[in-house]
N, C-alpha and C positions, 0 to 999 in steps of 0.2 A: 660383252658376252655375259647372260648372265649364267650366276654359279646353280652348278647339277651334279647329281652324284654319276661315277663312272657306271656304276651296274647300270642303270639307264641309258646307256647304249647299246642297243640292241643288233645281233643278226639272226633275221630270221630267214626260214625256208618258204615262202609265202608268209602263210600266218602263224608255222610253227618256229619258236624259237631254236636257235640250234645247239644243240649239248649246256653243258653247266659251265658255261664258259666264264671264268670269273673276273680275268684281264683283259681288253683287246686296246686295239690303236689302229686307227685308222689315217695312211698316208694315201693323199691325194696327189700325185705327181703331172708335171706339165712339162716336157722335154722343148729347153730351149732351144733355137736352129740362131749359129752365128753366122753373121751375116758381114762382117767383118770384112774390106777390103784395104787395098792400099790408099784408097781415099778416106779411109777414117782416122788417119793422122796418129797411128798407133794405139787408138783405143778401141777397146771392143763397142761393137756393135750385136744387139740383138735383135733378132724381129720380135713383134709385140705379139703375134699370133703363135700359142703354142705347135710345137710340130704332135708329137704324139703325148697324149694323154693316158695316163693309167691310175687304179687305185689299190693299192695292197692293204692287207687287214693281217695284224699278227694277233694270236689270241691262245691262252693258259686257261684251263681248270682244274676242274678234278672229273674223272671219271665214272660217271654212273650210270651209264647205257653206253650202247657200241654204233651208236647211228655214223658219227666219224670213223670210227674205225673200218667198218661194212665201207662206207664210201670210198677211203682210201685203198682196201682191200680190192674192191673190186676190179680195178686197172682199167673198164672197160669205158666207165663214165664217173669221171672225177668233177662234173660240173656241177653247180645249182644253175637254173637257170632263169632262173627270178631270186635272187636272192637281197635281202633288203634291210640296210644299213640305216634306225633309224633311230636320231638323234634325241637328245633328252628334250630340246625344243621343239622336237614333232617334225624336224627338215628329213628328210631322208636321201639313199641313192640306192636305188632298183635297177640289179640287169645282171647279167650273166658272169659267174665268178668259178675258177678253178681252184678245187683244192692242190694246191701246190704240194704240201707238206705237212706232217703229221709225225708226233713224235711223240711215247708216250714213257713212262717214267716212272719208279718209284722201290720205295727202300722195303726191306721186311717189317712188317708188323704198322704198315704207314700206309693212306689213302694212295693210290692210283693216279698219276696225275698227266694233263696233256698239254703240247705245245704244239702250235700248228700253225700255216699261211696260206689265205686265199691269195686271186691274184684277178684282178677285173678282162674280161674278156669280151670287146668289142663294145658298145654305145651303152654309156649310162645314164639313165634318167634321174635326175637331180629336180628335187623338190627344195628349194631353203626357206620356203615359207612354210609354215606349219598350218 
């Protein structure tokens, strides 16, 4: 893998990036299904096919517009639904993501700052080639 800086990974809204996000991480999950019977002689057994797949996104900045906040505010549509996950090597994953959680923060006389989690919602389009 070669070395990149973290600000180069991007989420954006289409093509607008989203808030001043200064941290994120990006977990790709794949829920294994054990498959495990009395014929596997006391070891586990798993199938090679993942059962459910998800991707979650935690992410900090500092705050300087209310575009998250409006979003989470609203209760009514907490979705992006293209929203687009893309790597410093140009890979990306595009598709529909819920704001989970939103959390925002800060001392007297100190910048404004946010924490928050999306959460992948139904089929994602995965590009690893740039």
């Amino acid at each position: 893998m070669a070395e990149s800086a973290g600000r180069n990974l991007k989420l954006k809204d289409g093509s607008v990036v989203i808030a001043s996000i200064k941290t994120k991480s990006v977990s790709i999950n794949s829920e294994v299904i054990d498959i495990s019977t009395d014929d596997s002689a006391g070891w586990r057994t798993l199938m090679s096919v993942p059962g459910q797949k998800s991707i979650d996104i935690s992410f900090d900045g500092i705050s300087k517009d209310s575009a998250l906040k409006e979003k989470a505010a609203s209760m009514t549509d907490i979705s992006y639904s293209a929203l687009t996950v893309e790597f410093p090597d140009g890979s990306t994953l595009i598709g529909k993501f819920i704001l989970a959680s939103l959390e925002e923060s800060g001392t007297y006389n100190d910048a404004v700052t946010f924490s928050g989690s999306l959460q992948s919602s139904g089929t994602i389009a995965e590009s690893w080639l740039p």
